[in-house]
Backbone as CSV, one residue per row, in Angstrom:
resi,resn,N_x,N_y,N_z,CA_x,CA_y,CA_z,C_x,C_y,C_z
1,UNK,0.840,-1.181,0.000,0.000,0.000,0.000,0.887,1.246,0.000
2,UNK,0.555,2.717,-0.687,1.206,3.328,-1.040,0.971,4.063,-0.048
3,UNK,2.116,5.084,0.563,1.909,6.584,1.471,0.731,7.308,1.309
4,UNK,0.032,7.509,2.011,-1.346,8.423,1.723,-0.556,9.916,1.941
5,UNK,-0.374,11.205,1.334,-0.186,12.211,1.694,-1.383,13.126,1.129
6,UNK,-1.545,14.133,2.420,-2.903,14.993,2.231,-1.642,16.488,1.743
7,UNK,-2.218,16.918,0.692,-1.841,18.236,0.018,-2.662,19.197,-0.064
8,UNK,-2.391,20.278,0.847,-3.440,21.445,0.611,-2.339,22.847,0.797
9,UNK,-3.013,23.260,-0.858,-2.686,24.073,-1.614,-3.413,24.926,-2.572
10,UNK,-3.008,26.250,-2.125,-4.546,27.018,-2.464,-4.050,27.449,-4.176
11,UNK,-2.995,27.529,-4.585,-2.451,27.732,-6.035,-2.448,25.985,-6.901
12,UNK,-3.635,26.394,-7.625,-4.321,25.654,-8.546,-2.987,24.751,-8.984
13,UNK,-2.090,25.235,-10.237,-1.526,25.097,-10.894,-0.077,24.128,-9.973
14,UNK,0.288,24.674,-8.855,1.222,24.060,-7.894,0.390,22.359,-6.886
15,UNK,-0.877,23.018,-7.047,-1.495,21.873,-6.649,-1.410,20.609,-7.647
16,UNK,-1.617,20.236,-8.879,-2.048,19.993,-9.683,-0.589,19.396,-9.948
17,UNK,0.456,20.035,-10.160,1.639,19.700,-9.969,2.282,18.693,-9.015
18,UNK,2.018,18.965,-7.744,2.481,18.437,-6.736,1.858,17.390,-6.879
19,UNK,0.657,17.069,-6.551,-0.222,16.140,-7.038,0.080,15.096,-8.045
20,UNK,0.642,15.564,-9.424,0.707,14.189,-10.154,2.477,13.962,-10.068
21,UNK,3.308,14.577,-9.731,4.498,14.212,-9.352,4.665,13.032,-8.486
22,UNK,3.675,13.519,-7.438,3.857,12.554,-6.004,2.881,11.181,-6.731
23,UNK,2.278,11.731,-7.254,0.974,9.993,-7.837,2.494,9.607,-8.688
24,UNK,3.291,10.440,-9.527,4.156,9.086,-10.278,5.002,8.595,-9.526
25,UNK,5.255,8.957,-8.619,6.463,8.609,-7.606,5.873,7.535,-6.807
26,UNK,4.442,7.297,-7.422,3.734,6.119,-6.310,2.956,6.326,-4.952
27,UNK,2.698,7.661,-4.404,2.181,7.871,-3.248,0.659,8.097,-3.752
28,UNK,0.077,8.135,-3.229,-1.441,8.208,-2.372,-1.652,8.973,-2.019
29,UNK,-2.322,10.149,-2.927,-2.079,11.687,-2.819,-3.496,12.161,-2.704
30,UNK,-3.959,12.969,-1.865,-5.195,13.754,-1.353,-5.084,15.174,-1.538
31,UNK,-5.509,16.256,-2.520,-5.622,17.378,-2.750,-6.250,18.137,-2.292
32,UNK,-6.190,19.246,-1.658,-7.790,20.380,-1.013,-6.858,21.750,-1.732
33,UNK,-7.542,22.249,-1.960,-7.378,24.281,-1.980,-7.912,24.968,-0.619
34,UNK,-8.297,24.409,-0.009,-8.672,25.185,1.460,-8.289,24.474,2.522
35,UNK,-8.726,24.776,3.954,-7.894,24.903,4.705,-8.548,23.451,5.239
36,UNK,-8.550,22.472,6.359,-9.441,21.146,6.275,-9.311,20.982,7.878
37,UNK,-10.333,20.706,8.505,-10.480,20.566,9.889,-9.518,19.806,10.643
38,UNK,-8.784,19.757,11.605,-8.263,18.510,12.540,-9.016,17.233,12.546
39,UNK,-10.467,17.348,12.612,-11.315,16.134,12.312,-11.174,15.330,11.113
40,UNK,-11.720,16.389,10.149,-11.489,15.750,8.524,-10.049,15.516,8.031
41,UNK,-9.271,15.809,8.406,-7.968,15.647,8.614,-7.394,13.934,8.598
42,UNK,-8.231,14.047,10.155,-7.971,12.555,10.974,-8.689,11.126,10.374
43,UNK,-9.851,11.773,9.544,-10.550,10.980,9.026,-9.805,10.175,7.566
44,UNK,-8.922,11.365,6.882,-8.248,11.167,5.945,-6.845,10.031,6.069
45,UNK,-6.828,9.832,7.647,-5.512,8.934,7.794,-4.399,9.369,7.322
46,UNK,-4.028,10.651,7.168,-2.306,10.658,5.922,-1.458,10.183,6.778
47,UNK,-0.593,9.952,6.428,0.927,9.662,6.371,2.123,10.881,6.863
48,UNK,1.645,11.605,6.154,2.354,12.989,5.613,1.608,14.024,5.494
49,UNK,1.696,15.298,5.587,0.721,16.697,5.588,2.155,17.626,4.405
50,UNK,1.899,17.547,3.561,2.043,19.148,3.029,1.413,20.133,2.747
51,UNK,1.588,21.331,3.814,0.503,22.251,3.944,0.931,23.748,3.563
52,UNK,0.101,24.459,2.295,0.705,25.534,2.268,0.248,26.716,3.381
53,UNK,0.700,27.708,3.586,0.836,28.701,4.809,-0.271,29.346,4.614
54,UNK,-0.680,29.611,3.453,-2.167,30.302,2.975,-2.776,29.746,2.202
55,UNK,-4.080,29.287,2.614,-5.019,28.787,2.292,-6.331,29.739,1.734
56,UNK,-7.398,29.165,0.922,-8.037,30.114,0.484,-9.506,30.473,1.359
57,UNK,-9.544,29.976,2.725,-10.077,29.555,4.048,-9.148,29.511,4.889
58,UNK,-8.469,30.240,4.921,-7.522,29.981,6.987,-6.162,30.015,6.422
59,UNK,-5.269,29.675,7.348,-4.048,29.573,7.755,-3.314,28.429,7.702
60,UNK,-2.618,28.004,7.204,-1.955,26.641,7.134,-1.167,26.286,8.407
61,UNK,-0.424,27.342,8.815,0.646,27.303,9.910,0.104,27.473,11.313
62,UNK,-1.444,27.809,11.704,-2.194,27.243,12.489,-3.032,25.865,12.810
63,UNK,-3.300,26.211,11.401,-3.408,24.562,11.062,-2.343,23.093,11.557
64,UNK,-1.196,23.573,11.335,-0.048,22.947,11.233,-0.107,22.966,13.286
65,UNK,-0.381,24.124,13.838,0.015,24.270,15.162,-1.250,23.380,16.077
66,UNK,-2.370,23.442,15.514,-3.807,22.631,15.993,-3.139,21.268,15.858
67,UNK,-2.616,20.692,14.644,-2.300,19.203,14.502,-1.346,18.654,15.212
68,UNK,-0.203,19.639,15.786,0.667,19.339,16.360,0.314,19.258,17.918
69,UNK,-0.708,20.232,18.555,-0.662,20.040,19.230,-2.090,19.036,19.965
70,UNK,-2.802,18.371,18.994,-3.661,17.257,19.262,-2.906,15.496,19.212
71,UNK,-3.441,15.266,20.412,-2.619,13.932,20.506,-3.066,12.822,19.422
72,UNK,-4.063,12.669,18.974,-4.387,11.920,17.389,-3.903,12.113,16.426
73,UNK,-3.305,13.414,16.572,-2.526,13.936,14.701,-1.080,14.442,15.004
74,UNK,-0.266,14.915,16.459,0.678,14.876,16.857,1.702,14.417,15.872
75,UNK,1.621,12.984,15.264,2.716,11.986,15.405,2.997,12.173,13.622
76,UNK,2.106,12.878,13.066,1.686,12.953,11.588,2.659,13.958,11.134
77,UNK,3.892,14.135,10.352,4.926,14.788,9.789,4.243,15.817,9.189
78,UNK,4.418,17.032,9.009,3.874,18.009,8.710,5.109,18.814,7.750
79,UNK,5.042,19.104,6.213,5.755,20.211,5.913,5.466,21.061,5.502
80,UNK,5.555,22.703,5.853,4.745,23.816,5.430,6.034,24.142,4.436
81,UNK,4.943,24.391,3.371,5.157,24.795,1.544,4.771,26.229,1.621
82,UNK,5.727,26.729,1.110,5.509,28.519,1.514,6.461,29.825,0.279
83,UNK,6.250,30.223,0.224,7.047,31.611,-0.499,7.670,32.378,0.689
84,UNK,6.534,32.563,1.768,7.014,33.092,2.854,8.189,33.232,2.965
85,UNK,8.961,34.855,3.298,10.282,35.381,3.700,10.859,34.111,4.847
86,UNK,10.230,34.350,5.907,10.393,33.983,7.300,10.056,32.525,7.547
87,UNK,9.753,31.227,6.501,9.595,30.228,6.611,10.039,29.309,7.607
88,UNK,11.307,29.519,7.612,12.248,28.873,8.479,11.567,28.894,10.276
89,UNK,11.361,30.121,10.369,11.388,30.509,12.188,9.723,30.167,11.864
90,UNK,8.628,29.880,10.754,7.517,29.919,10.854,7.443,28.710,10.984
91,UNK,8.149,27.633,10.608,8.003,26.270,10.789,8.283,25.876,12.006
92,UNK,9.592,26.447,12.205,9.659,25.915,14.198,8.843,26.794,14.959
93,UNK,8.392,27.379,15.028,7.678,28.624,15.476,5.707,27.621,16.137
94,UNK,5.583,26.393,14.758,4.308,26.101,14.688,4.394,24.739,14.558
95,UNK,5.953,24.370,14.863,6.042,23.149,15.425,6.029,21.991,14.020
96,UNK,6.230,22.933,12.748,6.075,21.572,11.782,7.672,20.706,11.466
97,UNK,7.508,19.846,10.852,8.238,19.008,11.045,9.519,19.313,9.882
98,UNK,9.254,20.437,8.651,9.954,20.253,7.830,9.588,21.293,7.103
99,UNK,10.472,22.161,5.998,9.685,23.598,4.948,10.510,23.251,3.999
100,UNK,9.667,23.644,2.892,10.074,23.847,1.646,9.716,24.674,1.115
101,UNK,11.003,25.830,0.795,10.171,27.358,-0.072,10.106,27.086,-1.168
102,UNK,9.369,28.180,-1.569,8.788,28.215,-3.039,9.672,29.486,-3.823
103,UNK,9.975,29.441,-4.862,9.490,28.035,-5.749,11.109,26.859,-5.500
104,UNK,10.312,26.051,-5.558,11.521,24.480,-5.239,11.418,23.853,-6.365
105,UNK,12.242,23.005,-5.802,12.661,22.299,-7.405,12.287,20.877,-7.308
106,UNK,11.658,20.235,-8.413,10.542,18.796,-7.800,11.388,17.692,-6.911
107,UNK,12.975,17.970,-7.525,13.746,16.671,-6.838,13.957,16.916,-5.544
108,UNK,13.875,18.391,-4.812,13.846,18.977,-3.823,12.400,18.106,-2.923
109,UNK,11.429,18.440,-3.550,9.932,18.111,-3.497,10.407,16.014,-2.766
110,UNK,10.584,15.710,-3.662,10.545,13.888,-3.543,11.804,14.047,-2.502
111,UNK,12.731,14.366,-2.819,13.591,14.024,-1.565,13.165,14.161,-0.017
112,UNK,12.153,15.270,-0.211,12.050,16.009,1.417,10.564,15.004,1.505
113,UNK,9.940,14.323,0.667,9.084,13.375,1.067,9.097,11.888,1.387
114,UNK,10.665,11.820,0.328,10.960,10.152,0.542,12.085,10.298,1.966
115,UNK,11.787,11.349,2.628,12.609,11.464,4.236,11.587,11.245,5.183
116,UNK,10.582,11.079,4.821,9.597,10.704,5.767,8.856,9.361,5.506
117,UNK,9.617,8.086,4.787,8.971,7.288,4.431,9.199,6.352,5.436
C-alpha cells in the first residue's frame, strides 16, 4: 500500500503539480485548496501533511500548530510549503516538522518526502 499524503494548496496550478508528481512517484495523494479541519484531517488517515501557509479559508501554519498540538494527529509529519520570507522561524515557530520554499525544485519536493517514508 502506497503513502497516503494529504496536500493542501490554495495555487491551482502548484497543486495539480504536486499532485501528479507525487501519484508518479507512487504515493497516495489527497488534494484540497482550502484549509481542512483537525477532524477531517484525521478521518483522511495521511501519512504525511504538506501544507501551504495560505489557504483560500484559513491559515496553514495554524493549522499545522492545531495538529501538532492534538494527541491523534501529533505523530503525523507536517511540511509547510511557503514563499514566505520567514519560513524557516515559521516552521519551528508552529512546530512543523519540515519547509520547503517556493518556488523548489521537484527533486527537492521527492527528496524532502521520501525522508519521511
Amino acid at each position: 500500500m502506497s503513502k497516503r499524503i494529504l496536500l493542501l494548496e490554495d495555487e491551482k496550478e502548484i497543486l495539480e503539480l504536486i499532485q501528479e508528481i507525487l501519484e508518479e512517484e507512487g504515493y497516495n495523494v489527497i488534494a484540497f485548496s482550502h484549509y481542512e479541519s483537525v477532524e477531517d484531517i484525521m478521518d483522511f488517515s495521511p501519512q504525511l501533511i504538506l501544507l501551504d501557509i495560505r489557504l483560500s479559508n484559513g491559515y496553514g501554519h495554524l493549522l499545522c500548530e492545531d495538529l501538532k498540538s492534538n494527541p491523534k494527529t501529533s505523530h503525523i509529519p507536517v511540511i509547510l510549503v511557503s514563499g514566505a520570507n520567514n519560513l524557516e522561524k515559521i516552521a519551528a515557530d508552529y512546530k512543523a516538522d519540515g519547509f520547503l520554499a517556493k518556488p523548489f525544485d521537484m527533486e527537492d519536493l521527492i527528496k524532502m518526502v521520501k525522508n519521511y517514508d
